[in-house]
N, C-alpha and C positions, 0 to 999 in steps of 0.2 A: 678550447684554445685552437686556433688555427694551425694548421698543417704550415712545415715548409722543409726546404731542403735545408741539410746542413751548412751548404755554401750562404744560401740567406742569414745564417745565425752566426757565423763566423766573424767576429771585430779583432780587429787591432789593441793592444796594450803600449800605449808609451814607454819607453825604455826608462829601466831605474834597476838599480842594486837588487832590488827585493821582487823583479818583476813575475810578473805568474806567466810561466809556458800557457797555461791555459785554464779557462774555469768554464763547468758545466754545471748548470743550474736546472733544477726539475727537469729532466732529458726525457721523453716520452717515444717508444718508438714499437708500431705494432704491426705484423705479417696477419691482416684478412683479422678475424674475430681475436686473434693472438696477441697478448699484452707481452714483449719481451722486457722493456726495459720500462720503468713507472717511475716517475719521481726521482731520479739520481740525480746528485751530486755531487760533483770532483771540485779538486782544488790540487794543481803541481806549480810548485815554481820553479824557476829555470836552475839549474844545477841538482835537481831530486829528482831520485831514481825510487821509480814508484812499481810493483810488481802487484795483479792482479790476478787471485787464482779465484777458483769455484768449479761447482760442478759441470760438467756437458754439459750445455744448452740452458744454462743462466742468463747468458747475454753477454760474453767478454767479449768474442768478436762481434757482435754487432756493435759494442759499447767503441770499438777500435776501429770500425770500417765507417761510424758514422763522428768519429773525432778526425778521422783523416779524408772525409769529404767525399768518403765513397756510397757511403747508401743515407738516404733521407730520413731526418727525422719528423715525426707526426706532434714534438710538442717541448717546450722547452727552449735551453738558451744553449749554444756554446761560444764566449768568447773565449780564441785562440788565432791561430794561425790561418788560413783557409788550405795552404797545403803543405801540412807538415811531413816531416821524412819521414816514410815508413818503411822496415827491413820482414820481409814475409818469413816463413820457414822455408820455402824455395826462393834460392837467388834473385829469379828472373831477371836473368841476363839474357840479352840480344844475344843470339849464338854466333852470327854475320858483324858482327862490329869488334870491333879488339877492345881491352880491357880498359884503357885511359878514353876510347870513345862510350862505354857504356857508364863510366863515370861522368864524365864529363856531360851528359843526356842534358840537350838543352841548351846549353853554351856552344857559343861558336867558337870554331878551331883556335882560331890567336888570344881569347881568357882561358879557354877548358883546355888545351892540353897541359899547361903546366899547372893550373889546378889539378887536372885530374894526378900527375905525375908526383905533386904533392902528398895527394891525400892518400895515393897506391904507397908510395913511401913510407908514412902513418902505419900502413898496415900490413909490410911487410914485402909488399910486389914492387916495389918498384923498380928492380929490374925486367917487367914484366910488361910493361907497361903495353908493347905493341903485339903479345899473346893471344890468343883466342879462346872464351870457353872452356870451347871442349877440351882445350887441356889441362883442366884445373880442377885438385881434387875438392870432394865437397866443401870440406873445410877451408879450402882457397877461394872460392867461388862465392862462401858468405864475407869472405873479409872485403872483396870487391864491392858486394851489396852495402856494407856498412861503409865503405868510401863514400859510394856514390850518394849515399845517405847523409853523409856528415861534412861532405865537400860542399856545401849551401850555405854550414854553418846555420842550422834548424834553430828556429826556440822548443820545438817538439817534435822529439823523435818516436814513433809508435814500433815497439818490437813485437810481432806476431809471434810466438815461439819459433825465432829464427837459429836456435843450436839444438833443436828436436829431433832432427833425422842425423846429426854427426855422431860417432863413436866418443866413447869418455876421456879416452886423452885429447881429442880432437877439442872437446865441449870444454875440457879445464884450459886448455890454450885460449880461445874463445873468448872464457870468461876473462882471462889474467887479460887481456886486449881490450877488449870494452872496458873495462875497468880506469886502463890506462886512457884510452880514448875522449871518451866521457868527462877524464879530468882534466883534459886539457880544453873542449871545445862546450863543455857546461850546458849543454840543453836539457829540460825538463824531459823526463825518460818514463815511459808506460809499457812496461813490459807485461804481455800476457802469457803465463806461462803452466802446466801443468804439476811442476817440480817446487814442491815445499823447498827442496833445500837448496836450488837454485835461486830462488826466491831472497830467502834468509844470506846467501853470498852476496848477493848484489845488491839489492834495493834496502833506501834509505826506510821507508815505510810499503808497509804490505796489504795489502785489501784482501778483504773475502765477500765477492758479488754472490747474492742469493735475491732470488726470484724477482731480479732485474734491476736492485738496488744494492748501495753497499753497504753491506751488513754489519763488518768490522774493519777497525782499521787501526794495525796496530804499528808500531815503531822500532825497527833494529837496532839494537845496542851494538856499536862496533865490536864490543868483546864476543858477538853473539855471531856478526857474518866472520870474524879473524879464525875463531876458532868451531868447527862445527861437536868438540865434546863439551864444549864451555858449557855451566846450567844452564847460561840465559838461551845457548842455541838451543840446547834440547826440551826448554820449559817453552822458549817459542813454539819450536818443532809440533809438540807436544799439542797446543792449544789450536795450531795452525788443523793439523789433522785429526782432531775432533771436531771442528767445525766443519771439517771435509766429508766428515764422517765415514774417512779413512778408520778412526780406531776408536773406542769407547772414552770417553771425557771422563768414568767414573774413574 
């Protein structure tokens, strides 16, 4: 199969009800004699919130730098977006621009400031709008990222484990925000993340990538993200971290 970049592979979906954020078909992508990713295939449609775990060095960030246009792929298809939102585990925020211009990135001053003043709004800054950075604590600094993220109004938004470095009241805020955010503005959601049970809160369906493919893919029962004693959460739980081979399956 011919080599190409991601941006070559990237098509458009016409709009509809049941539209797909994105589909990847036999995805190929390999570092020098190293096969990271063989044969995968995705499928998210717009309003599912998809969470992706495996072990270190399976392939989740490559799977996530070459859906979002950043590193090439060597085989395979992705139709989606050519550049969708993506929210790293660092901010990266402009340090020299105030908070409604780092949202606003790209838009010129008379649409993006009150976009941006909007979407700071959504998440809680909006009296903030003309701040800077450095004075914002961690967990202020990703809700800015997640503006500038979702001030586009994305068909696909790519989360890198962006609540990994915050403290645990910080990361339950976080999640209670996304949650809300997301239902209102519906993008198809790929979250990579190390946390089972972050996982099981949020995302409609869960994957487990193993040696460059996805191995499983199972489906959360809302009684199962509502409640983490519920069985189905701890039978998920359960199944999730035996394939991680966090714990014995027997």
């Amino acid at each position: 199969m011919m080599s190409a970049t991601s941006q070559d592979v990237h098509t458009m979906h016409p709009a509809g009800i049941d539209e797909l954020a994105v589909q990847v078909v036999g995805l190929k992508r390999r570092y020098g004699q190293r096969t990271v990713i063989q044969g995968l295939n995705l499928r998210i449609r717009r309003g599912e919130f998809v969470a992706l775990l495996g072990e270190s060095g399976c392939g989740k960030t490559t799977l996530l730098r070459a859906l979002a246009g950043l590193d090439a792929i060597d085989g395979g298809r992705i139709d989606g977006p050519a550049q969708p939102a993506v929210v790293f585990q660092e901010p990266r925020l402009i340090p020299w621009d105030s908070l409604w211009r780092n949202v606003a990135l790209g838009f010129d001053d008379k649409i993006g400031k009150p976009l941006a003043q909007a979407a700071l709004e959504e998440v809680g800054l909006g009296t903030r709008i003309d701040d800077w950075p450095r004075n914002l604590s961690g967990g202020q600094a990703q809700r800015v990222a997640l503006a500038r993220a979702l001030v586009r109004e994305p068909r696909l938004l790519l989360l890198d484990e962006p609540f990994a470095a915050l403290d645990a009241l910080t990361r339950i805020r976080m999640h209670a925000l996304v949650r809300q955010l997301l239902a209102r503005h519906r993008p198809g959601v790929l979250l990579v993340t190390h946390d089972v049970d972050e996982a099981i809160l949020l995302a409609d369906r869960i994957l487990v990538m193993r040696d460059g493919a996805i191995a499983s893919d199972y489906h959360v029962l809302p009684e199962a993200a509502h409640d983490r004693a519920h069985p189905a959460a701890e039978e998920l739980r359960a199944r999730l971290l035996a394939e991680l081979g966090v714990v014995s399956s027997d």
